[in-house]
VEXLUMMI-947899 format. One line per 4 residues: for each residue x, y, z of C-alpha. Coordinates in steps of 0.5 Angstrom, whole numbers. Each point is the difference from the previous one (the first is absolute). Layout:
X/Y/Z | ...
% end
This chain:
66/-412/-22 | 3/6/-2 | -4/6/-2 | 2/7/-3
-6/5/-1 | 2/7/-4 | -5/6/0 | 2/4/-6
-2/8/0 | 2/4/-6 | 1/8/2 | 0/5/-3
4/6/3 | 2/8/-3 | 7/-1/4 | 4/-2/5
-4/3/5 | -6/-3/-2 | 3/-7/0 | 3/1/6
-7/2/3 | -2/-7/-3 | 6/-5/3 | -1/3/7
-8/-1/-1 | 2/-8/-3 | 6/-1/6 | -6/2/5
-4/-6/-4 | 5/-4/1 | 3/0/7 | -8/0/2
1/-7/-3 | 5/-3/3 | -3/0/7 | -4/-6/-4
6/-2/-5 | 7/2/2 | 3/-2/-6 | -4/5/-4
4/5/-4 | 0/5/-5 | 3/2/-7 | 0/5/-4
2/2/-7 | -1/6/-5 | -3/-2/-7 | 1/4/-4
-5/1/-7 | 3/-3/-7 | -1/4/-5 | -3/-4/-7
6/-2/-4 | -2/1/-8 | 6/-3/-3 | -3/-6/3
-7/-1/-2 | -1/-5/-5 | -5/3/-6 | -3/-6/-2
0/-8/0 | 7/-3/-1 | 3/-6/-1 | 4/-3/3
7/-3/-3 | 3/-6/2 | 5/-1/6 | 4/-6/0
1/-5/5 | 7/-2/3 | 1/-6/3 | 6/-2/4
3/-7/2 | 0/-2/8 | 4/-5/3
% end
């Protein structure tokens, strides 16, 4: 049986240097790990915030027009 754990930790950094401060605290974590689960690794990615899109919000119940349904002979 195989298994995969995650751990998901969400930081928030004022700059690259704060950042940094986190992953070199994180890549500690993740070496004192290894002793126990040699495969462990990390990865990191920058999220970055959505800004809200009003061209997109929808005002009210619409209905929902039909779509049809193209059908294909196989063989």
């Amino acid at each position: 049986m195989r298994l995969r754990a995650q751990i998901t930790i969400d930081i928030s950094a004022e700059d690259f240097v704060e950042a940094a401060e986190h992953q070199n605290k994180l890549a500690r974590f993740v070496e004192s790990l290894k002793s126990e689960y040699p495969n462990a690794e990390m990865i990191i990615r920058e999220r970055r915030e959505r800004r809200p899109d009003s061209g997109n919000v929808v005002s009210g119940p619409q209905r929902l027009r039909p779509v049809g349904v193209r059908q294909t002979k196989v063989g």
